[in-house]
Structures are given as structure tokens and as C-alpha cells.
N, C-alpha and C positions, 0 to 999 in steps of 0.2 A: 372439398366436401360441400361448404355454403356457397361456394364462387367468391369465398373470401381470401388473400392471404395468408399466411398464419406465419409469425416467428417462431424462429428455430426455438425460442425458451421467452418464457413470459418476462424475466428480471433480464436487465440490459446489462447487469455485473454477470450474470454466468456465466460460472469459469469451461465450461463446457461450448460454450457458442464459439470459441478461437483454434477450433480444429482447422484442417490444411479444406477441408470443404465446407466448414462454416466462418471462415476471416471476413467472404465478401461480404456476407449477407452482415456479418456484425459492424463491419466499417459503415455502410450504407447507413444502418441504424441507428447508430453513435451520432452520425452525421445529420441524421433528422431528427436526434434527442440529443442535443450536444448536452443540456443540464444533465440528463439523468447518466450518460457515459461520465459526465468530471465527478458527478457522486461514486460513480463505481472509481476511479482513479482516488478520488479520498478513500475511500474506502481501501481500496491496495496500500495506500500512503501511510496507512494506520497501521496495518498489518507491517507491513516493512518496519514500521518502524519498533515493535515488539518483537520482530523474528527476519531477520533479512531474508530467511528465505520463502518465505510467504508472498510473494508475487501469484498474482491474481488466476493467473493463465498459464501451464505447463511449461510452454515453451517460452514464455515470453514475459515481462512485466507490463503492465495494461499501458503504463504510462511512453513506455517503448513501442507501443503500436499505434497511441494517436501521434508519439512524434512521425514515425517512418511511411505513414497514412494521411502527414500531413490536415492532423485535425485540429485546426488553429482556433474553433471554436470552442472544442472541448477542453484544451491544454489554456484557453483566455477560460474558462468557465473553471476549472480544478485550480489555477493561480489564484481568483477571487475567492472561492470557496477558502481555500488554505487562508489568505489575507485575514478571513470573517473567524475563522474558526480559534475557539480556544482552545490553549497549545496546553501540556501538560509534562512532567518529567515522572517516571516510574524509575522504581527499584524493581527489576526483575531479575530475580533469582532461579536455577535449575539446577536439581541433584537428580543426577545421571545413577540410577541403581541397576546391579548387575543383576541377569533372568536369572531366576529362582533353584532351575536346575543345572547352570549354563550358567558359570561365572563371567565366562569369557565372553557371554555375548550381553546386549544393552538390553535391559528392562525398562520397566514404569520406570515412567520422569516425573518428578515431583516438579509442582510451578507455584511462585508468589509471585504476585505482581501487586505492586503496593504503591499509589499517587504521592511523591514527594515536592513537586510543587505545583500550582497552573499561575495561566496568565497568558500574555501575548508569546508571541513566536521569538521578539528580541530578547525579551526577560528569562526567557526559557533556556533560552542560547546564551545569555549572559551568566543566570543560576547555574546553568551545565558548565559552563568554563571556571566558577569560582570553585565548585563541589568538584570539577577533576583538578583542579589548584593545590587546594588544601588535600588532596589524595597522592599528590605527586606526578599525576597524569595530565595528561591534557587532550583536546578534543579535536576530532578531525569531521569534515561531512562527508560521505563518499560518492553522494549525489545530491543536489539542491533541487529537486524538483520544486519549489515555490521561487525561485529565480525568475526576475521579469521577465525573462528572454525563452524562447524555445531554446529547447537543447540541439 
């Protein structure tokens, strides 16, 4: 229309840009805005880690398409960011209530989410393994995306 451009969505996190006819044009992007793609990858990072199934992208986790895209600037940019960022531990809680006329199916979900401790990402990981200690439990990762290494 101006002879200009235009991207497919103004935010480089839209989760709508990672369709099967908009991956190229987001790769491209990422890769000319490597900072603003590792923020959308914190940004997922955050989310995961409150609801594992919150991945950024339908089909895909964000941080799963700059590794398979080979975006080594984004995935060295979302390691720092992680490094920098203050970590935090929540209690979050969900009560699954049955629909109203329809016991059998799911209703409203009540949610708390409550700050039990911050600090660094070790202290975090250290607090988390004393508080599943004293519960009887203990702690697993099921992915380290802050690891030195690409995956």
C-alpha cells in the first residue's frame, strides 16, 4: 500500500505469526530482532513455568523453533536474559469445579497464585528442593532451557 513492507503482527511474541504460512516470515524476523524474539521466549518461559501447557505457539513451544531454526542468537539472548532475571517460587493452587447443570462436565476453575520465595535461579532451585524435602517429595526438571548449551 506505501511501497512499504509490513509484518504479518506488530509484537514479535504473537502467538498467531507461527502458522504453516507465517513460520518463514517469523524466523526471518527473530533473526533480525534476535533481543526482542529471547523476550518472547522469556516470556513462554514464564508461562511454562505456571501451566506447562501454555507454550507460546499452538503447535509448537517458541523455544523449540529457535532451536530447530537454528537461532543461536536468540537462544545466546533468552540464556542471558534467564541469567539476569529474578527467579521466583509460587504456590499455585486450582479447584476444578463441576458445570452447574452438568456435573459431569468441568467448570470455572478457581486459581491462587501466591510468591513464596525470589532470588537467584540457584537459591530457587535450592529453596525448591528443601520445601519438596520436608513434604516428602522431591524435584525433577523436565527441561532446562537456561542450560549453557543449545539443546
Amino acid at each position: 500500500m506505501f511501497g512499504e513492507p509490513w509484518s504479518r503482527s506488530c509484537c514479535v511474541y504473537c502467538p498467531f505469526q507461527a502458522s504453516k504460512a507465517g513460520i518463514k516470515e517469523m524466523v526471518a524476523r527473530w533473526r533480525a530482532e534476535p533481543l526482542a524474539a529471547a523476550q518472547a521466549l522469556l516470556l513462554e518461559h514464564r508461562a511454562l513455568a505456571l501451566n506447562p501447557n501454555m507454550t507460546l505457539f499452538k503447535a509448537s513451544a517458541a523455544v523449540d523453533v529457535a532451536e530447530t531454526y537454528g537461532l543461536v542468537r536468540v537462544l545466546a539472548g533468552f540464556r542471558e536474559l534467564l541469567e539476569n532475571a529474578g527467579w521466583a517460587l509460587h504456590d499455585v493452587r486450582r479447584i476444578h469445579h463441576a458445570r452447574r447443570h452438568d456435573p459431569t462436565r468441568r467448570g470455572p476453575v478457581w486459581r491462587s497464585v501466591a510468591t513464596v520465595a525470589t532470588g537467584t535461579q540457584r537459591r530457587m532451585r535450592t529453596e525448591l528442593d528443601r520445601l519438596a524435602a520436608a513434604a516428602g517429595a522431591h524435584t525433577s526438571i523436565d527441561r532446562d532451557t537456561a542450560s549453557p548449551e543449545p539443546h
